[in-house]
C-alpha positions as CSV (number, residue, x, y, z in Angstrom):
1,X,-5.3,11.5,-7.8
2,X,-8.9,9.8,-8.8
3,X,-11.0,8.6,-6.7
4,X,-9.9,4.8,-7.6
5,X,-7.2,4.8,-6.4
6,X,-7.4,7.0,-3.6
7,X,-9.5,4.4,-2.0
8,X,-6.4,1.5,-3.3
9,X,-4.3,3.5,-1.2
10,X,-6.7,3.0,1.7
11,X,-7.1,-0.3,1.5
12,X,-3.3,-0.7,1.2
13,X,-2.9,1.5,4.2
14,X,-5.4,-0.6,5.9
15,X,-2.9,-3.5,5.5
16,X,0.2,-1.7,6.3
17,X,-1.8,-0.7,9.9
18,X,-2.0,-4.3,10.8
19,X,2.3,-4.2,11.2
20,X,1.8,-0.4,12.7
21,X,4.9,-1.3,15.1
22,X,6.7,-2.3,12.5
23,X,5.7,0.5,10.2
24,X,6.6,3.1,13.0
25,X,10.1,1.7,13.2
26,X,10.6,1.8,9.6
27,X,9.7,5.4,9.3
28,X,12.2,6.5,11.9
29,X,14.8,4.6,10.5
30,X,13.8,5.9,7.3
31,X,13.7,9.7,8.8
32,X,17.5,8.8,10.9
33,X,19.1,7.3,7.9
34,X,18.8,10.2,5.7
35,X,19.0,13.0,8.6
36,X,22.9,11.3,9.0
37,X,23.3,11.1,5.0
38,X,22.5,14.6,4.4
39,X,24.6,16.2,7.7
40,X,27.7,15.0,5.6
41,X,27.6,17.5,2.5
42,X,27.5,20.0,5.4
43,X,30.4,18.9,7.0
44,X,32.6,18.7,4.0
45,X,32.1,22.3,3.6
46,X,32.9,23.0,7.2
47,X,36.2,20.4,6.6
48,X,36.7,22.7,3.4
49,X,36.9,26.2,5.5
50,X,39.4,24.9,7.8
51,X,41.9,24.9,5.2
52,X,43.1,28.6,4.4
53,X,46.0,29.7,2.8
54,X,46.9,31.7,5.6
55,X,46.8,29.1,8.6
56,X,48.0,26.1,6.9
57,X,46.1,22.8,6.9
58,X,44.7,22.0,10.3
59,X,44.8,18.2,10.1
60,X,43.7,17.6,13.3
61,X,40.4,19.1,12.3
62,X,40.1,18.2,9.3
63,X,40.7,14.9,10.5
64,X,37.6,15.1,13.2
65,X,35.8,16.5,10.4
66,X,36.1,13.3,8.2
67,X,36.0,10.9,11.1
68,X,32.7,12.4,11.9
69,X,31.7,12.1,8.5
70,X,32.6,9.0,8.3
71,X,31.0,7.9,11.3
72,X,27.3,9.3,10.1
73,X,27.6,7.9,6.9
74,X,28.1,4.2,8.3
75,X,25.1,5.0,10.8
76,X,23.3,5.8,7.8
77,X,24.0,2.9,5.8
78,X,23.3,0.8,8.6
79,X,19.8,1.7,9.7
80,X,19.3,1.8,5.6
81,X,20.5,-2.1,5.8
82,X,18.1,-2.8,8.7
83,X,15.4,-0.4,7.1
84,X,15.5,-3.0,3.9
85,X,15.3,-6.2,5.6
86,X,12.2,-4.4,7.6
87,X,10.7,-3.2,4.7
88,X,11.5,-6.7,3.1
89,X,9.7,-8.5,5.7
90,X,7.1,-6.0,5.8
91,X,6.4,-6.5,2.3
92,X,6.1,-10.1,2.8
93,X,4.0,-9.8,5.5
94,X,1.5,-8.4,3.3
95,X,1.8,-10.3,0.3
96,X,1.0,-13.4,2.6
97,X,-1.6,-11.7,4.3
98,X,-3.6,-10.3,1.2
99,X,-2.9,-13.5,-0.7
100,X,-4.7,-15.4,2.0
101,X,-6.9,-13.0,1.4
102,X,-7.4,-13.5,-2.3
103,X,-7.1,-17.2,-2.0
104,X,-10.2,-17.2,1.0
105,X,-12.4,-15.0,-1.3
106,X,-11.6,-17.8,-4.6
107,X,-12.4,-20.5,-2.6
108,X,-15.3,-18.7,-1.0
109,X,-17.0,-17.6,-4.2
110,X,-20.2,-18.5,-6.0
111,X,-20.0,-21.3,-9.0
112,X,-22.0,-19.1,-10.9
113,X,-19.4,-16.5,-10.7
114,X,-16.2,-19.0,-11.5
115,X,-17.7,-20.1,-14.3
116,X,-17.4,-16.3,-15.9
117,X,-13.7,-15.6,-14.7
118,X,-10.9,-17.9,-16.4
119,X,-8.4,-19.5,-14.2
120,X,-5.8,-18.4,-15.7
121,X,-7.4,-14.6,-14.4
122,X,-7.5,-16.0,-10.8
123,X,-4.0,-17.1,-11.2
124,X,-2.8,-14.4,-12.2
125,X,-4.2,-12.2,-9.6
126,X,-3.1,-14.4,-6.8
127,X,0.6,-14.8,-8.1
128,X,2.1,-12.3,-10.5
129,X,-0.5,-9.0,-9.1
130,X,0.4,-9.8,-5.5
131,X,4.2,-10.4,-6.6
132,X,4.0,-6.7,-8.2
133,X,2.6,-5.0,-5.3
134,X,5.4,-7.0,-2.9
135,X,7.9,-5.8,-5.2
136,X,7.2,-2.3,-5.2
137,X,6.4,-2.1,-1.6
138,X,10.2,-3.5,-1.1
139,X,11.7,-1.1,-3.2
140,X,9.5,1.5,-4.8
141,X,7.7,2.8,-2.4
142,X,10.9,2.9,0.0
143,X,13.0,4.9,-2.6
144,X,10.0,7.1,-2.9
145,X,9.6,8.0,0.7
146,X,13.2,8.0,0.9
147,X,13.9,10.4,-2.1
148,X,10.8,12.7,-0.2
149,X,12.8,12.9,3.1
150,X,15.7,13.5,0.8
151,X,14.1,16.3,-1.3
152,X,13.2,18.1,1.6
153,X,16.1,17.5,3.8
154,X,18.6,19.5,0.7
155,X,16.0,22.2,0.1
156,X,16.8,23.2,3.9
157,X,20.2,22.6,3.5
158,X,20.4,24.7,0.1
159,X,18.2,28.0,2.1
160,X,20.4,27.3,5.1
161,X,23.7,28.0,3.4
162,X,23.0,30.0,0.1
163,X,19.2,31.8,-0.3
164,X,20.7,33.5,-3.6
165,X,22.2,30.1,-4.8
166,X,18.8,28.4,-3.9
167,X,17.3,31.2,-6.7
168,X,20.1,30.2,-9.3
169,X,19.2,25.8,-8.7
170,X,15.5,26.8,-8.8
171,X,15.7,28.2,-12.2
172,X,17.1,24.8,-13.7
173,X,14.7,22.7,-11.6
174,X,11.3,23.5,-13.7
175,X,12.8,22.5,-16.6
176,X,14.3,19.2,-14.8
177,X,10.6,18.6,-13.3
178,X,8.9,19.2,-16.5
179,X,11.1,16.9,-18.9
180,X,10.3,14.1,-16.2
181,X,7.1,14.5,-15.8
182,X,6.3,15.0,-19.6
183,X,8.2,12.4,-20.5
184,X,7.1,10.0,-18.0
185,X,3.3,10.4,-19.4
186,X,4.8,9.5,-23.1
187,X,6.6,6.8,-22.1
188,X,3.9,5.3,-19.6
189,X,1.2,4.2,-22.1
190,X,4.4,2.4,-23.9
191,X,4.8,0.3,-20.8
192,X,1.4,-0.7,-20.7
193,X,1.7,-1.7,-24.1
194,X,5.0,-3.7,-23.5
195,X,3.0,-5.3,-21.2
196,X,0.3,-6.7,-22.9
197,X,1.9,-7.7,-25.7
198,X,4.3,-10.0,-23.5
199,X,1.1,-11.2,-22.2
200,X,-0.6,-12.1,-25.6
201,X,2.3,-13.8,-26.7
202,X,2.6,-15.7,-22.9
203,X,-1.3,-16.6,-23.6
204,X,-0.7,-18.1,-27.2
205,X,2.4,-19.6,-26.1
206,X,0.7,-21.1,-23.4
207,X,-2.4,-22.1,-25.2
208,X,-0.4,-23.8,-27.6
209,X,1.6,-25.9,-25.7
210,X,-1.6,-27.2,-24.4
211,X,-3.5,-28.3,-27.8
212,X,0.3,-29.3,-29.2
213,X,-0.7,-32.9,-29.9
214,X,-3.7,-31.4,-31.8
215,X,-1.5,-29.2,-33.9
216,X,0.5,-32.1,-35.2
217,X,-2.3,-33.8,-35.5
218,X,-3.4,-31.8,-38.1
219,X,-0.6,-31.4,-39.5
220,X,-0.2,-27.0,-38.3
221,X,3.5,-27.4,-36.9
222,X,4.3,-24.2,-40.0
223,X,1.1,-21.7,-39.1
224,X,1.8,-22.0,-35.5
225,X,5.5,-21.3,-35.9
226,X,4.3,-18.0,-38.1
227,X,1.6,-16.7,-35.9
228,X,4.6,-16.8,-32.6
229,X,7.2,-15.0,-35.0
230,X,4.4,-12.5,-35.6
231,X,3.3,-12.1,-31.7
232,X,7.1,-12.4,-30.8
233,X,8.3,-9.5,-33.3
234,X,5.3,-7.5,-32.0
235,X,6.6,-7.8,-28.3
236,X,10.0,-7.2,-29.5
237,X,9.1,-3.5,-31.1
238,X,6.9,-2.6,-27.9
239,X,10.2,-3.8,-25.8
240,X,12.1,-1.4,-28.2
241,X,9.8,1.5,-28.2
242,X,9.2,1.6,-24.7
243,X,12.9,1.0,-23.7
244,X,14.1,3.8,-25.9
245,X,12.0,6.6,-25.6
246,X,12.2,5.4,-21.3
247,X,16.1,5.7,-22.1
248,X,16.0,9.3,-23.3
249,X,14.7,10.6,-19.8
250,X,17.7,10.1,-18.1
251,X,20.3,11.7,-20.9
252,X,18.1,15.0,-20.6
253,X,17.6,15.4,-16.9
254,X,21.4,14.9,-16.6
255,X,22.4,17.7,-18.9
256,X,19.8,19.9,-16.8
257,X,21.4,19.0,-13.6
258,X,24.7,19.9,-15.1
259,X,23.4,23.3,-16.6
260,X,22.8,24.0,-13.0
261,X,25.9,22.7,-11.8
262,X,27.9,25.3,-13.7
263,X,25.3,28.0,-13.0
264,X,25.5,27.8,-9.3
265,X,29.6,27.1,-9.8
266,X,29.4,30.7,-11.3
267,X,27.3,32.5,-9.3
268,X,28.9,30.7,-6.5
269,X,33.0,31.7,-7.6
270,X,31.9,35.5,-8.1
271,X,30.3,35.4,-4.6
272,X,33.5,34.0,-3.3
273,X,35.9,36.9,-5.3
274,X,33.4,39.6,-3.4
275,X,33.9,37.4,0.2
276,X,30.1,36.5,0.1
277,X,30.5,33.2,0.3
278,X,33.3,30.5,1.5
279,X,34.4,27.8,-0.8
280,X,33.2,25.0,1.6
281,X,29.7,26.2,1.6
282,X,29.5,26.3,-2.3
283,X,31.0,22.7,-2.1
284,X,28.3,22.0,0.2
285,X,25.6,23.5,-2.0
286,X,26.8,21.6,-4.8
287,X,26.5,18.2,-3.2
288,X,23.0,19.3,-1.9
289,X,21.5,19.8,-5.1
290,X,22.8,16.8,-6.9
291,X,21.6,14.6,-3.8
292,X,18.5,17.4,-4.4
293,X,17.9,15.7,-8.3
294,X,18.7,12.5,-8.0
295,X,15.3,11.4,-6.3
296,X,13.5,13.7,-9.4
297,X,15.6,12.1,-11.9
298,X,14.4,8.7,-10.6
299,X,10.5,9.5,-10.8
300,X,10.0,8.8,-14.0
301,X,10.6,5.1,-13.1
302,X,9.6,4.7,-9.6
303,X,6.1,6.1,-10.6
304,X,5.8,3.8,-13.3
305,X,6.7,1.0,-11.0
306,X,4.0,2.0,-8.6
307,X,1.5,3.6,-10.8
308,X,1.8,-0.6,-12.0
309,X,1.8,-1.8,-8.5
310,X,-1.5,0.2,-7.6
311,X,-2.8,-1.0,-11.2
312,X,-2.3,-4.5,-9.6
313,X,-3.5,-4.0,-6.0
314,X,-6.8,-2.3,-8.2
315,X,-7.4,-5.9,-9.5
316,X,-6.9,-7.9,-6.6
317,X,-9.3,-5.6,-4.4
318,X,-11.9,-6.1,-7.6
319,X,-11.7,-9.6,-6.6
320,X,-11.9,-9.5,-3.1
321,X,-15.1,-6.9,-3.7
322,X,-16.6,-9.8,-5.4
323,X,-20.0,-10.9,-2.8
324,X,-18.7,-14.1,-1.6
325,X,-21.0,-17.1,-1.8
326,X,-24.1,-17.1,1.4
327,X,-26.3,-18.7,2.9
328,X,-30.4,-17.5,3.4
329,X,-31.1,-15.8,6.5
330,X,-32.0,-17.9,9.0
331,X,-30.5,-21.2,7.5
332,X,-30.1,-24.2,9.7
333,X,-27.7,-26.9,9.4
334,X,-28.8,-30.2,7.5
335,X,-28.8,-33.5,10.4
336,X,-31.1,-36.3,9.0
337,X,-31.0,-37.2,5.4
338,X,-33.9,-39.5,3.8
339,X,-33.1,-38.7,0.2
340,X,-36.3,-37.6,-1.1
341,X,-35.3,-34.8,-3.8
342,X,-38.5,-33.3,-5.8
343,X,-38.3,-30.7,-8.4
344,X,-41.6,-28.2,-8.6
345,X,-41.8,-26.2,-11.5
346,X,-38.3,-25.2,-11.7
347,X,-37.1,-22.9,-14.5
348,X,-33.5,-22.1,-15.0
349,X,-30.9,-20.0,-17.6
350,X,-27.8,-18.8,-17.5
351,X,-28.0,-15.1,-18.2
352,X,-30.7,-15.1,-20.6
353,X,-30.0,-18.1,-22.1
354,X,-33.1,-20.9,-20.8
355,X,-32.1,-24.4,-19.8
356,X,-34.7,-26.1,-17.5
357,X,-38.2,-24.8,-18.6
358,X,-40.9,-25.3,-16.0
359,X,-39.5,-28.7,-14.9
360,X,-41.1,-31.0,-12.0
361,X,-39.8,-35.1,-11.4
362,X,-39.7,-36.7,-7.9
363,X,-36.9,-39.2,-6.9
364,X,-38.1,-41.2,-4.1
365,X,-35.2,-42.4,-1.2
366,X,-33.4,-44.6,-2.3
367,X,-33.8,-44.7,-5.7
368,X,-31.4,-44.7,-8.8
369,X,-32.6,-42.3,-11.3
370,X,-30.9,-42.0,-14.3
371,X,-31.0,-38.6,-16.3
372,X,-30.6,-39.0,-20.2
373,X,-30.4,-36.7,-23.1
374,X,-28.4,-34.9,-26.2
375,X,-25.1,-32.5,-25.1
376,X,-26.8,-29.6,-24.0
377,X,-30.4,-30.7,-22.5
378,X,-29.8,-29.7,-19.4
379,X,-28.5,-33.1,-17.0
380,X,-25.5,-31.7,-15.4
381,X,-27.6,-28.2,-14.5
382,X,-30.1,-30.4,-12.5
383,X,-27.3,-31.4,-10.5
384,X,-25.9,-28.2,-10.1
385,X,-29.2,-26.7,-8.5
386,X,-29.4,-30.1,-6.3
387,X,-26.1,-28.7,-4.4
388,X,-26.9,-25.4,-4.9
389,X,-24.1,-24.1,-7.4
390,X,-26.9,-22.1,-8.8
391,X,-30.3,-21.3,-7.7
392,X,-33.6,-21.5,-10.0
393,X,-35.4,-18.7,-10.9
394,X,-39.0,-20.0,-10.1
395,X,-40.0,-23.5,-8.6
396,X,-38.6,-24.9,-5.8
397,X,-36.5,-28.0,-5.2
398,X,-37.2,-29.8,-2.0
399,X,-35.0,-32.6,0.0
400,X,-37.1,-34.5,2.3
401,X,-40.1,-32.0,1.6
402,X,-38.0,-29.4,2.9
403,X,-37.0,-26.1,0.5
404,X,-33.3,-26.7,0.0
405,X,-32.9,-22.9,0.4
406,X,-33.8,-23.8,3.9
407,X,-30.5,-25.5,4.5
408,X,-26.6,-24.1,5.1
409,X,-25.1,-25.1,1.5
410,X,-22.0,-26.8,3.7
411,X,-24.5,-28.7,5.3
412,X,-26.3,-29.7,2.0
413,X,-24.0,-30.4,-0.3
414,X,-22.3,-32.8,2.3
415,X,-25.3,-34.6,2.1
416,X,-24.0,-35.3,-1.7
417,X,-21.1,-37.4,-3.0
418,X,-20.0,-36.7,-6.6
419,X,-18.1,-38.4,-9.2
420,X,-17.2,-36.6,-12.4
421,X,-16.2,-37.1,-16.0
422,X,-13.8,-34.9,-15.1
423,X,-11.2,-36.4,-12.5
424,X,-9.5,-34.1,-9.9
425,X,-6.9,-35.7,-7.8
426,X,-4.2,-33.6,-5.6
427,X,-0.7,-33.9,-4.8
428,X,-0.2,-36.6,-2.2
429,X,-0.5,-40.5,-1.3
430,X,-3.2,-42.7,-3.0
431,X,-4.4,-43.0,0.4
432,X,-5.0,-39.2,0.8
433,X,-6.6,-38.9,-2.0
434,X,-8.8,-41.4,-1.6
435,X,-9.9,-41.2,1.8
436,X,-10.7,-37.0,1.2
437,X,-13.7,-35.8,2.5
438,X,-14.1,-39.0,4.9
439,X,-12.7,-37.9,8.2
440,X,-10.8,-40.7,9.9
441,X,-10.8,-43.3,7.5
442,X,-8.5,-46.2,8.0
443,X,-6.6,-48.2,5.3
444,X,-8.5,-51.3,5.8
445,X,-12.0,-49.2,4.8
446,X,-9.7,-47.8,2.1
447,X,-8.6,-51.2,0.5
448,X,-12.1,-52.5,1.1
449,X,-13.4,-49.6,-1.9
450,X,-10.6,-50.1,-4.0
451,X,-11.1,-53.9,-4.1
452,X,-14.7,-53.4,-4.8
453,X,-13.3,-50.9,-7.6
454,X,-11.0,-53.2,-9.3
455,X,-8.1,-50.9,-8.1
456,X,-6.7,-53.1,-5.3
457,X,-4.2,-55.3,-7.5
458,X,-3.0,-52.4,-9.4
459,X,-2.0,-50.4,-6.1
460,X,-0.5,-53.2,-4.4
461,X,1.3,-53.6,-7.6
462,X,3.2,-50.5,-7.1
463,X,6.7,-49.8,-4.8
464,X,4.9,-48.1,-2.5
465,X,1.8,-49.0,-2.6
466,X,-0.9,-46.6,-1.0
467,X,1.9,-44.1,0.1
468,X,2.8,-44.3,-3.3
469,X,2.5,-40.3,-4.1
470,X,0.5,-38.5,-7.0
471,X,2.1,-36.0,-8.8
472,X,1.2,-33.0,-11.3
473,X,-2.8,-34.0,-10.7
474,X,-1.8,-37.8,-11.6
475,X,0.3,-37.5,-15.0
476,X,1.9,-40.7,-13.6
477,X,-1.9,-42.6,-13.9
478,X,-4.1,-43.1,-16.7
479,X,-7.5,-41.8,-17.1
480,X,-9.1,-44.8,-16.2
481,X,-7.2,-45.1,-13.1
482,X,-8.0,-41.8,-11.9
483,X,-11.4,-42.2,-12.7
484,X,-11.3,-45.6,-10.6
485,X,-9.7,-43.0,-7.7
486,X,-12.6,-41.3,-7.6
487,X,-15.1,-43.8,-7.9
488,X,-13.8,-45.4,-5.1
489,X,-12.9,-42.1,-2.8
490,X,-16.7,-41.8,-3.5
491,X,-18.0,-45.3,-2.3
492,X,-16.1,-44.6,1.0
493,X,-18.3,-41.5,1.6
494,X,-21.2,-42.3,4.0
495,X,-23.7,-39.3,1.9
496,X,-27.3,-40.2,1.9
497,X,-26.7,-39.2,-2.4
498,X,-24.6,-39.8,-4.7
499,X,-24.6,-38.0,-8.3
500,X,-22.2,-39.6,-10.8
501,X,-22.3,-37.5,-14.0
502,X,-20.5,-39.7,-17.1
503,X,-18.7,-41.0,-13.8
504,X,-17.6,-44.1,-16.2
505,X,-16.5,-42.4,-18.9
506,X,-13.1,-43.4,-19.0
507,X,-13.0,-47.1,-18.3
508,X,-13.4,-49.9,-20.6
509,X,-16.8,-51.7,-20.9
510,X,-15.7,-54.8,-19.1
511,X,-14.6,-52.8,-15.9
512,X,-17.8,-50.5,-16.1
513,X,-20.0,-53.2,-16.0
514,X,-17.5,-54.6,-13.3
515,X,-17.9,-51.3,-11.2
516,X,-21.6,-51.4,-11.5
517,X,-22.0,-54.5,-10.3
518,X,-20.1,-53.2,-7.2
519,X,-21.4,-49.7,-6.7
520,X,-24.9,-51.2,-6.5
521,X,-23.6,-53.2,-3.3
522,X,-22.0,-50.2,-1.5
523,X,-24.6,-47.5,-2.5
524,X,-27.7,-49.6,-1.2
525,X,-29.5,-47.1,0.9
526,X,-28.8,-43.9,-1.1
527,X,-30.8,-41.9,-3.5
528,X,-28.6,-42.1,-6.6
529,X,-28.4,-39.5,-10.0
530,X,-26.8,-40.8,-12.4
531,X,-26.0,-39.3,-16.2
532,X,-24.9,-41.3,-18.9
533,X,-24.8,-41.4,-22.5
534,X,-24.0,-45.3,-22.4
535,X,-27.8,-46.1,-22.0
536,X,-26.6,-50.1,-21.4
537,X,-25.3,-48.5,-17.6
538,X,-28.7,-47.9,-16.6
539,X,-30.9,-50.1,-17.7
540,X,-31.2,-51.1,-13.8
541,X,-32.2,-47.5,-12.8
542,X,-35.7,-47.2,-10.7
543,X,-36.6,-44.4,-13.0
544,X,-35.2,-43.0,-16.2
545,X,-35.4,-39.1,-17.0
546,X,-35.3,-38.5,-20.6
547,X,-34.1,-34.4,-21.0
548,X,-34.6,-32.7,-24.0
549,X,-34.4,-28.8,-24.9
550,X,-35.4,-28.1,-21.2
551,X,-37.8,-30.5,-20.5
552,X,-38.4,-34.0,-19.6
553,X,-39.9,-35.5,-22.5
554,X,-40.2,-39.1,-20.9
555,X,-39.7,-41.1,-17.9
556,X,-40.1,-44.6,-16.5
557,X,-38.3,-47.4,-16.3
558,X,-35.8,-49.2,-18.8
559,X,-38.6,-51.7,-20.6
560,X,-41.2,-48.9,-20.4
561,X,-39.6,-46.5,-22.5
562,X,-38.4,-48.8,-24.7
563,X,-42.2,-50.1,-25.1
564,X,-42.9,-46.3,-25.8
565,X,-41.0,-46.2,-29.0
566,X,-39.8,-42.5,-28.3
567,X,-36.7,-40.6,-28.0
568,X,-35.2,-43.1,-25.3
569,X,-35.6,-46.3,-27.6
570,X,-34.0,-44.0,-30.6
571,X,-31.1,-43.2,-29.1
572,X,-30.7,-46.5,-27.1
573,X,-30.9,-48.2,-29.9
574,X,-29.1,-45.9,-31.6
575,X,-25.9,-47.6,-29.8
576,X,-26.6,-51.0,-30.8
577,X,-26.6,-50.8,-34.4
């Protein structure tokens, strides 16, 4: 076993010690179960003996004989019913711990870091690993301690009634153990294989159902429908391949088994002509060593099933390794906002990639400062470094002359309100979602914002109203309205700042010149960063940042940079023509 996942196990074990009563209780049913399974292949040899030729059938012992049998093998199917539903809700347990876990550690980690892992990775890791490992701690791992107890519990049996008969089964059982285990190594990389190519074909499937208005667009209905018969075949032969060749491990074991069947049958009947052995005890030793194969048989499969399990508890501990996002030693929390945010020589890139070279502005409180410039220039990374999502690698940014660094990031960023181009509203009321992130907002403050964004009329509109429930991340609304959502969950935010990055993209002119009029009422006494590439929003902005490459190649006012004749009056007019 390498190191990796000796220290899975661990951590697994780690979990399983949390539910140590429950683990203890499962082992000795686990240990009783089989000890009353395995006395009964003893006592059908005894109930065998007590028939002779000589005495006649003694029915009243080989009655108690059977009764008895009887009797242990319900006990042992019993505790193996209440050993399942333990192990069941064991397994559970655990999922639900280490998926809180996983889900704590998503929600907990850097921007900088979510932005190099896809979501449908975290996804997966949080559903279908976890599902895995719950699975085969239900069932695999149970059969494999189970088959242990089992193996061990017949070998004493077998030395207990026959040591010569033991030598005849032994010299089958190498060949048994080495066609599994030889096997099991072919037919393991065919798994893996299975696996990924269901997985491509999930990811194209997936990835074309999502860009499926595209594809007719354009007319590609034919090329997609070839490249998932070509993906589909390909998962259909690794289906095959792996299936068949995992098939023809259980055909060969068998005939092994029975090759040692017959042997000790032999050895056992000429035994019995020279009065070395009884016929019960041979009957006995033949039902030992076929419980004695049945768990080796069965390797091949339950170590693929775990071997995929660990595999998948390997990936979610990656994740959970992952440093989790912190705060500088010796942060305080954030109390009294001004709104004074000043850039000093900041430099920033992502990997080794520069965005902001050597860049310095001030925004006074107060102030509306609008940050303009090409796809790419850099706007929406300022932001990001405002609230922290990434630090600079020289300069400092300062709130209220203060290093931001020198703040909790909870406290900061709830200094901030942010709308986005790109919505995000959650399953629930209108309400909920528009009264999120302001604690103990009442529907009066609620229907105040949506009047002010143009939302009021629609709402009241619907059956419900603002209980009326959002589904599926608002399928049921347009874009604009869930822009307008979000617009309006912002203005009921009390934040010192507010950022709105292309916050009006999806509106029509007339309501975003509507809003604007509003939002200047209810954001008077906040410092306000807004980016826009319609320049006619912000012609009112106290100062205009013009970013280009990096760097801020103007700023001023609306009138002034037109007067300049530069890059601002190019694009803005630009818009007009």
């Amino acid at each position: 076993m390498n190191k990796s996942k000796r220290a899975v196990l661990i951590r697994l074990a780690k979990y399983f010690w949390q539910y140590k009563i429950r683990v203890i209780i499962a082992f000795v049913l686990m240990v009783a179960s089989n000890v009353f399974a395995l006395l009964g292949p003893y006592l059908t040899g005894i109930a065998i003996d007590s028939i002779s030729l000589e005495n006649g059938i003694d029915f009243q012992v080989v009655a108690y004989y059977c009764l008895l049998m009887a009797v242990f093998y319900l006990a042992s199917a019993v505790l193996a019913y209440f050993l399942s539903i333990l192990m069941i809700h064991l397994s559970q347990k655990i999922a639900t711990t280490m998926r809180q876990d996983v889900f704590d550690k998503i929600i907990g980690l850097p921007v900088g870091i979510l932005d190099t892992i896809q979501p449908g990775d975290l996804i997966n890791r949080i559903s279908y690993d976890i599902d895995t490992l719950n699975a085969s701690l239900s069932n695999d791992v149970l059969q494999a301690l189970t088959g242990i107890i089992s193996i061990v519990g017949t070998f004493i049996g077998m030395l207990v009634i026959s040591p010569i008969l033991l030598v005849v089964f032994l010299i089958t059982l190498p060949i048994s153990v080495y066609i599994t285990i030889h096997r099991s190594k072919t037919v393991r990389p065919l798994f893996r294989k299975r696996s990924a190519s269901l997985a491509q074909l999930n990811g194209f499937a997936e990835e074309m159902l999502s860009g499926l208005k595209t594809i007719k667009a354009y007319g590609k209905e034919e090329a997609m429908i070839d490249q998932f018969e070509i993906k589909n075949q390909e998962a259909v032969d690794a289906y095959y391949e792996a299936d068949y060749f995992g098939s023809l491990i259980g055909p060969a074991v068998n005939f092994v088994n029975n090759l040692g069947t017959v042997l000790i049958s032999t050895v056992g009947a000429i035994f019995y002509c020279f009065d070395r052995i009884k016929i019960g005890a041979i009957s006995s030793f033949l039902l030992y060593a076929r419980k004695f194969s049945g768990p080796i048989s069965e390797y091949a499969n339950i170590m693929g099933e775990i071997q995929s399990a660990l595999a998948a508890a390997e990936r979610v501990f990656r994740l959970l390794d992952i440093p989790s996002e912190s705060d500088t030693d010796g942060a305080i929390a954030l109390e009294e906002v001004q709104g004074k945010i000043v850039f000093d020589h900041v430099r920033f890139a992502y990997g080794s990639t520069p965005v902001l070279n050597d860049l310095s502005f001030t925004a006074e409180e107060k102030q509306t400062i609008a940050i303009v410039g090409p796809t790419g220039a850099g706007k929406t990374t300022l932001v990001n470094l405002m609230m922290r999502f990434y630090d600079p690698q020289k300069g400092t940014i300062l709130l209220d002359d203060v290093p931001i660094e020198t703040y909790t990031k909870e406290s900061l960023r709830k200094a901030f309100v942010m709308v986005l181009q790109d919505t995000w509203l959650f399953e629930g009321t209108i309400f909920d979602n528009i009264a999120y992130g302001s604690q103990g907002a009442t529907l009066e403050k609620v229907k105040e914002v949506c009047k002010a964004a143009y939302l009021d009329q629609y709402i009241e509109s619907l059956p419900n109203g603002y209980e009326t429930r959002i589904t599926d991340g608002g399928v049921n609304l347009s874009k604009g309205q869930k822009q307008l959502m979000t617009i309006a969950r912002a203005m009921l935010s009390d934040a010192k700042m507010l950022i709105l990055d292309e916050a009006t993209s999806n509106v029509d002119t007339r309501t975003e010149i509507l809003i604007h009029d509003a939002m200047r009422h209810l954001m008077k006494g906040r410092t306000c960063f807004v980016i826009a590439h319609r320049l006619s929003t912000i012609v009112q902005a106290d100062l205009i940042l013009v970013v280009k490459d990096g760097d801020i190649i103007e700023s001023g006012k609306h009138q002034e940079l037109l007067q300049k004749n530069g890059f601002y009056a190019t694009i803005y007019n630009a818009q007009f023509e």
